[in-house]
Kinemage of the C-alpha trace (Angstrom):
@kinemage 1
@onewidth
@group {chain A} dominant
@subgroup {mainchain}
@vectorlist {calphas} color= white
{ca unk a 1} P 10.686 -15.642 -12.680
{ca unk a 2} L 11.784 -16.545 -9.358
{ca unk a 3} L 15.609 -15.142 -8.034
{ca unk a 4} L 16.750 -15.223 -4.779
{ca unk a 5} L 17.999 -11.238 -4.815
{ca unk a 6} L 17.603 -8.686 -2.366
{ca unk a 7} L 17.152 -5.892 -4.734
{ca unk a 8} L 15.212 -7.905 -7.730
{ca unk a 9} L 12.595 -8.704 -4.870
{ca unk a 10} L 11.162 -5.327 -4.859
{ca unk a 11} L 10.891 -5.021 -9.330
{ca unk a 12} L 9.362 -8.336 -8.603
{ca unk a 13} L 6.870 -6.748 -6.166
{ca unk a 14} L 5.876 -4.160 -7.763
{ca unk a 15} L 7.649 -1.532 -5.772
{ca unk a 16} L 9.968 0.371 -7.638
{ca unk a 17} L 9.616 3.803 -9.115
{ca unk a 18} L 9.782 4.180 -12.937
{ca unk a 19} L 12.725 6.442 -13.196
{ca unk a 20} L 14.432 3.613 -11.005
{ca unk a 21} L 13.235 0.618 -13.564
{ca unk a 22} L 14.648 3.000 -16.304
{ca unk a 23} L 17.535 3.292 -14.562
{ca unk a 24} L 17.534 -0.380 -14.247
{ca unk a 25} L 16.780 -0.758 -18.057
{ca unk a 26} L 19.185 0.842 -19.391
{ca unk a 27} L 21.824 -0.852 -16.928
{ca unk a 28} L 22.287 2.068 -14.614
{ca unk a 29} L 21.871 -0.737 -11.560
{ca unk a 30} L 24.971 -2.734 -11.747
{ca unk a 31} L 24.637 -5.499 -9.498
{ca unk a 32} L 26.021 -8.854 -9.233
{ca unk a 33} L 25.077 -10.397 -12.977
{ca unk a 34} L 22.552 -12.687 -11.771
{ca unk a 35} L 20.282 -10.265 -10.447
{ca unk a 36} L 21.001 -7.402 -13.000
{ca unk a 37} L 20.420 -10.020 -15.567
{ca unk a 38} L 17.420 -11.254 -14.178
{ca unk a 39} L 15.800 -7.622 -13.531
{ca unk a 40} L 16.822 -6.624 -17.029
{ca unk a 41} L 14.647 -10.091 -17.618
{ca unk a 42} L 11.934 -9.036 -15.659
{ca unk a 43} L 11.859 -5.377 -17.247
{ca unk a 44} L 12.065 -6.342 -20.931
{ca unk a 45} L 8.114 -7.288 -20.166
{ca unk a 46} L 7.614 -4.158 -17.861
{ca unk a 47} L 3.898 -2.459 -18.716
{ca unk a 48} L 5.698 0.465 -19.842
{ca unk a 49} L 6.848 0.438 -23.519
{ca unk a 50} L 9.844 2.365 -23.093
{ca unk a 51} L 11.103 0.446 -20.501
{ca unk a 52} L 10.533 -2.536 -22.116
{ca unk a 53} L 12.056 -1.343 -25.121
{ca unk a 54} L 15.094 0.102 -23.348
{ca unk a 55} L 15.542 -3.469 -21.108
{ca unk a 56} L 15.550 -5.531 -24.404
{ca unk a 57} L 18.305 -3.229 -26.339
{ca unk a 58} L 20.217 -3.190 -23.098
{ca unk a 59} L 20.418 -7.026 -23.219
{ca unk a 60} L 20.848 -6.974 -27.103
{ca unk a 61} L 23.963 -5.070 -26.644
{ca unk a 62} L 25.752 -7.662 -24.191
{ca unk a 63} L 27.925 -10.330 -25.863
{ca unk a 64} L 26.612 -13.527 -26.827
{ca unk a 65} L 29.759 -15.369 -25.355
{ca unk a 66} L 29.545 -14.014 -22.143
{ca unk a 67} L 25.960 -14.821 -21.841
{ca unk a 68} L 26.624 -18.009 -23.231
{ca unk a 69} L 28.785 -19.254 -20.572
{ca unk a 70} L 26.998 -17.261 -17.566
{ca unk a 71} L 24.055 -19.238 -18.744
{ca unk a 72} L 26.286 -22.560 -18.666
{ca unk a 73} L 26.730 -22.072 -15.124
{ca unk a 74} L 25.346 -24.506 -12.703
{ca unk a 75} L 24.799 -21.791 -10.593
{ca unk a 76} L 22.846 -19.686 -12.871
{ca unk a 77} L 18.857 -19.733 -11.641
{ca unk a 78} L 17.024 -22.308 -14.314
{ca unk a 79} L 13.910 -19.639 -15.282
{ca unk a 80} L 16.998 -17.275 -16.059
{ca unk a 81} L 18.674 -19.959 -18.496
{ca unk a 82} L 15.187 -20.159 -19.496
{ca unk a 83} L 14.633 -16.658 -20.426
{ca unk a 84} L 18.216 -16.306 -23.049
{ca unk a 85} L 17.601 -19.421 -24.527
{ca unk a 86} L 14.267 -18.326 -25.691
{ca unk a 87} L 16.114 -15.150 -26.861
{ca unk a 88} L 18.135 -17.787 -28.524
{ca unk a 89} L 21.410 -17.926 -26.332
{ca unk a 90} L 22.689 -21.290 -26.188
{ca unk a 91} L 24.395 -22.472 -23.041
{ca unk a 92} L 28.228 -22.906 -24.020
{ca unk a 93} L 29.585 -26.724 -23.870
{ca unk a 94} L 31.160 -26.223 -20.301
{ca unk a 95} L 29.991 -23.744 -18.002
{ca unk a 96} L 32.716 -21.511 -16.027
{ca unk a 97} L 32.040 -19.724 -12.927
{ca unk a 98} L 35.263 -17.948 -12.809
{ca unk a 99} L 33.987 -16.693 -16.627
{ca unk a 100} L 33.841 -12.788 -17.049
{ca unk a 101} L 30.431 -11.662 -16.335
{ca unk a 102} L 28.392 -10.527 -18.513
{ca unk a 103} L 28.232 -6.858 -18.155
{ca unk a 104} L 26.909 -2.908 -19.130
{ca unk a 105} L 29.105 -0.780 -18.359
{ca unk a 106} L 27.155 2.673 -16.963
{ca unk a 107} L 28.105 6.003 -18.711
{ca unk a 108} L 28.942 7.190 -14.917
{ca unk a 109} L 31.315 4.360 -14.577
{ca unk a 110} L 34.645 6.909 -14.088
{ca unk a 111} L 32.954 8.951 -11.616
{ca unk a 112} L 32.335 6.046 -9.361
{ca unk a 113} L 35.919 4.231 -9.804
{ca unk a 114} L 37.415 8.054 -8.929
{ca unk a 115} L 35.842 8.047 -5.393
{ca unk a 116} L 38.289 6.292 -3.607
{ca unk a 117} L 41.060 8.069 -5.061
{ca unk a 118} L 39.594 10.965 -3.707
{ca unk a 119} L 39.337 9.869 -0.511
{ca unk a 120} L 42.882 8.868 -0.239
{ca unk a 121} L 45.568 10.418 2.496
{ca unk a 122} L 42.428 11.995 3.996
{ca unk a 123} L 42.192 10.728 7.584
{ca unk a 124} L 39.782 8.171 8.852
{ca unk a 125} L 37.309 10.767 10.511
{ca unk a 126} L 37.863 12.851 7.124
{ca unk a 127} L 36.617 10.278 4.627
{ca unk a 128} L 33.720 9.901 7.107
{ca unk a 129} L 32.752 13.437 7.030
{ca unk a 130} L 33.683 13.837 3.010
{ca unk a 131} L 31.148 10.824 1.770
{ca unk a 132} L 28.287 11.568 4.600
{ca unk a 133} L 28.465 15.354 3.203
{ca unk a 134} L 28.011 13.445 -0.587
{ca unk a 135} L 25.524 11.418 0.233
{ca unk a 136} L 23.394 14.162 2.065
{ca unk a 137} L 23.409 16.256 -0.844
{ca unk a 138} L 22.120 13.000 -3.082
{ca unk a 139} L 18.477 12.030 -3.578
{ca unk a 140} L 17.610 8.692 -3.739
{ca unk a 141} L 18.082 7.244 -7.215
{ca unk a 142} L 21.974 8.762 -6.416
{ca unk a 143} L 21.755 7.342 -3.328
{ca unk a 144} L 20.720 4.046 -4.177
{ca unk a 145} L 23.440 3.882 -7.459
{ca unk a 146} L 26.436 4.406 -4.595
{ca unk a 147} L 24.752 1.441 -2.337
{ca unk a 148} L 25.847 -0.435 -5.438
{ca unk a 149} L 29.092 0.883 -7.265
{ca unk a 150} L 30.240 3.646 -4.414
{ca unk a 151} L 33.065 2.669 -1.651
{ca unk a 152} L 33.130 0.688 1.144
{ca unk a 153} L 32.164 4.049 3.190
{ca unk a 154} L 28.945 4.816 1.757
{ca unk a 155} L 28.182 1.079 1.907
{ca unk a 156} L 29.115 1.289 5.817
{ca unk a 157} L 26.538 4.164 5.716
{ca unk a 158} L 23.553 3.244 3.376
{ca unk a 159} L 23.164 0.033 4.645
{ca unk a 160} L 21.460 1.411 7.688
{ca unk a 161} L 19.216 4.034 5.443
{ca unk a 162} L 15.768 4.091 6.353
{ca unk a 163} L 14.450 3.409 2.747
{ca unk a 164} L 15.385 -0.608 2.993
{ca unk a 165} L 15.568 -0.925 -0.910
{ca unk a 166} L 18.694 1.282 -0.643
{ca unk a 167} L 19.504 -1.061 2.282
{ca unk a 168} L 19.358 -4.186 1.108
{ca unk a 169} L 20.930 -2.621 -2.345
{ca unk a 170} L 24.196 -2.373 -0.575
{ca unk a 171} L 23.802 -6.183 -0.305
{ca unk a 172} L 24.045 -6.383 -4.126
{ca unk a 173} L 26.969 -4.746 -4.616
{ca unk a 174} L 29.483 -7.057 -6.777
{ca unk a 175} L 31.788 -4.742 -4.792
{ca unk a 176} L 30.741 -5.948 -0.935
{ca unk a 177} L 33.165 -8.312 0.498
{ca unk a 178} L 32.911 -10.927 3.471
{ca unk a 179} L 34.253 -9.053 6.126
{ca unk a 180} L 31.824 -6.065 5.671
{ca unk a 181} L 28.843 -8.274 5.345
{ca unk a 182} L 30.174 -9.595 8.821
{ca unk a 183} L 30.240 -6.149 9.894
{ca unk a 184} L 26.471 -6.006 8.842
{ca unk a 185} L 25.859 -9.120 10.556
{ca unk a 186} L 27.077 -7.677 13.887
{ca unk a 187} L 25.345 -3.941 13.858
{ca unk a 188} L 22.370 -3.164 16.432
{ca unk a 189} L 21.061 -0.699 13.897
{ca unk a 190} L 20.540 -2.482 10.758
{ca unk a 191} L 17.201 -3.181 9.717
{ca unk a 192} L 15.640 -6.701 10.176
{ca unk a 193} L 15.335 -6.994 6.475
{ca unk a 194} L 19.659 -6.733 5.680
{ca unk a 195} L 19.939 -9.618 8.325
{ca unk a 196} L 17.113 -11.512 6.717
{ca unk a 197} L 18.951 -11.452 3.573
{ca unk a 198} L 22.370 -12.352 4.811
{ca unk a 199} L 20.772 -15.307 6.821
{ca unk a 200} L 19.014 -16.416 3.694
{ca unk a 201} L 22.550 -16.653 1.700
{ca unk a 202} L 24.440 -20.031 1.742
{ca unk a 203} L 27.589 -18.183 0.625
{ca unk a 204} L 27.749 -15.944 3.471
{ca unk a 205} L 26.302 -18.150 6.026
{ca unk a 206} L 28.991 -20.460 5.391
{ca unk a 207} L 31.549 -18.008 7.416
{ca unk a 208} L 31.228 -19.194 10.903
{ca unk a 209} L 31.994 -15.472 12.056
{ca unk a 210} L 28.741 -14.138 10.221
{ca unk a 211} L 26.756 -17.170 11.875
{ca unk a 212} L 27.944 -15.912 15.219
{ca unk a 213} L 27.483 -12.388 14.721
{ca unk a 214} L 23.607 -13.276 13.547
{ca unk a 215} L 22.940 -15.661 16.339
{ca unk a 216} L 24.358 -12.835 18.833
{ca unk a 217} L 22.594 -9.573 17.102
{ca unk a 218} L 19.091 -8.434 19.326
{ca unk a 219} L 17.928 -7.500 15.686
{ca unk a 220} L 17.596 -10.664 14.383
{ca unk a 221} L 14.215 -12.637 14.079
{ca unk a 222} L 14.205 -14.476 16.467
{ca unk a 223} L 12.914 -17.826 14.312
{ca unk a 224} L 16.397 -17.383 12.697
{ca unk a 225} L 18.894 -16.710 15.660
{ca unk a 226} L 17.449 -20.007 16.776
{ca unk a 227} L 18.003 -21.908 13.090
{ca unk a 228} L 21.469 -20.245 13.578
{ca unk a 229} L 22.121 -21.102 17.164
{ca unk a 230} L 22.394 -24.658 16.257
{ca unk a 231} L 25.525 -24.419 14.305
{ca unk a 232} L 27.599 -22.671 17.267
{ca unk a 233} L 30.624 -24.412 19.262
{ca unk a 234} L 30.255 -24.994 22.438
{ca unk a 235} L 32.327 -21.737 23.711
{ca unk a 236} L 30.145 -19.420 21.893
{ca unk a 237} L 26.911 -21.361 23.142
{ca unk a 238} L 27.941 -20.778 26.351
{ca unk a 239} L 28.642 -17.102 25.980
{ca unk a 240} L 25.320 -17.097 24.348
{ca unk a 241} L 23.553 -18.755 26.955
{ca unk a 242} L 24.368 -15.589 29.267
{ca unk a 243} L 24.222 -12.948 27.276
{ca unk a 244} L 21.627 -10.369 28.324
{ca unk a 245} L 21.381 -8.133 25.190
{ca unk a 246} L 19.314 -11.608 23.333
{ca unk a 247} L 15.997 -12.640 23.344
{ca unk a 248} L 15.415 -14.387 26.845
{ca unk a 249} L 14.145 -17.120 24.665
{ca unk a 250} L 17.631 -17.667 22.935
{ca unk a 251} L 19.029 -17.088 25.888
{ca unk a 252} L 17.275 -19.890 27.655
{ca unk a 253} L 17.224 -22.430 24.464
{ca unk a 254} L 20.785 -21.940 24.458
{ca unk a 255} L 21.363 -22.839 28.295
{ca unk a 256} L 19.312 -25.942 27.755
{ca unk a 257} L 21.646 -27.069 25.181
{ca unk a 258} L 24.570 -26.616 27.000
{ca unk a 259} L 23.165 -28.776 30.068
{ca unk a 260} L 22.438 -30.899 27.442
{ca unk a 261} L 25.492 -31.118 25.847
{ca unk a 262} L 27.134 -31.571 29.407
{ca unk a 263} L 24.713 -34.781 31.077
């Protein structure tokens, strides 16, 4: 089954540690619906009979409606329609995208919605301090649940972790907004594999300001702050073509087009 997700890349691979797929299984990972859905997919055929087992009685519990009209959606990947139809889900006569996900919800669910109420009428430097404190004290699987359903600190935070599937897991948080992932898009210390995956989504790369911010970062491939360089104005080509923190090829690809753009 192939889905364009950050974090279903690395079940897909191979890579992920079987406490984390039984995590996973039993719904512990809650992601955008797509890609939970389609790791739950992936899982409920895992090698290992428990998490198979778990995977399938985690999608047996979610309601047939929902999945109905996620699976309606145009949007919705085909081998994923594929997959609940076999389980027989039908698609539902009209598909909705504004439709209420289909969903699992964790048994940790209140500990996670409490964090920013915890956090409030403490100072900006103080909610800092209070979640990197957390965080330290949390081993990965911990660490890579908050990349999904913590707040917008730890997201700030873990998406420059060293371990990129707790990186790029910050990236499938339903909770991550536009002007964070522009925020991402901007940062000299992000791996190359979070601006990979923002370049690679239409729905982000549509914001002009995230465009910019990609062409601009040193971090990005270079193959892609080219691809991206094509879609700037001429002000911020201009900028670009004299800025000395890019690649000198940018830097000179970018002056050509604005001589050329000039003549």
């Amino acid at each position: 089954m192939s889905v364009p997700t950050p974090l279903f890349d690395f079940f897909r691979r191979g890579e992920v540690a079987r406490d984390v797929r039984l995590l996973a299984a039993e719904g512990g990972l809650e992601t955008r619906a797509s890609e939970q859905l389609a790791i739950l997919a992936l899982l409920a055929t895992d090698p290992d009979p428990l998490i198979q087992e778990t995977a399938n009685a985690t999608l047996s519990r979610m309601p047939v409606e929902a999945l109905s009209a996620f699976i309606a959606r145009r949007s919705t990947p085909e081998a994923l329609r594929e997959f609940f139809m076999a389980r027989g889900i039908v698609p539902a006569a009209a598909g909705d995208d504004a439709a209420e996900e289909p969903r699992i919800a964790s048994s940790d669910d209140d500990e996670w919605k409490g964090d920013d109420e915890a956090l409030a009428g403490l100072s900006e430097e103080e909610r800092k301090l209070s979640v990197v404190q957390r965080l330290a004290s949390m081993g990965f699987t911990d660490r890579l649940k908050a990349a999904v359903k913590g707040s917008r600190e730890m997201r700030s935070i873990l998406v420059r972790d060293p371990n990129k599937m707790i990186a790029v897991a910050v990236l499938s948080s339903p909770k991550v907004n536009d002007s964070e992932i522009e925020s991402y898009a901007r940062a000299a210390n992000v791996s190359e594999d979070v601006l990979r995956v923002i370049a690679g989504n239409r729905a982000w790369t549509k914001n002009y300001s995230v465009v910019v911010a990609l062409t601009k970062n040193a971090k990005t491939p270079l193959a892609l702050s080219m691809n991206m360089m094509s879609r700037l104005n001429d002000r911020d080509l201009s900028v670009l073509s004299m800025d000395r923190n890019v690649p000198e090829a940018l830097r000179i690809a970018a002056r050509k087009k604005v001589v050329s753009s000039r003549s």
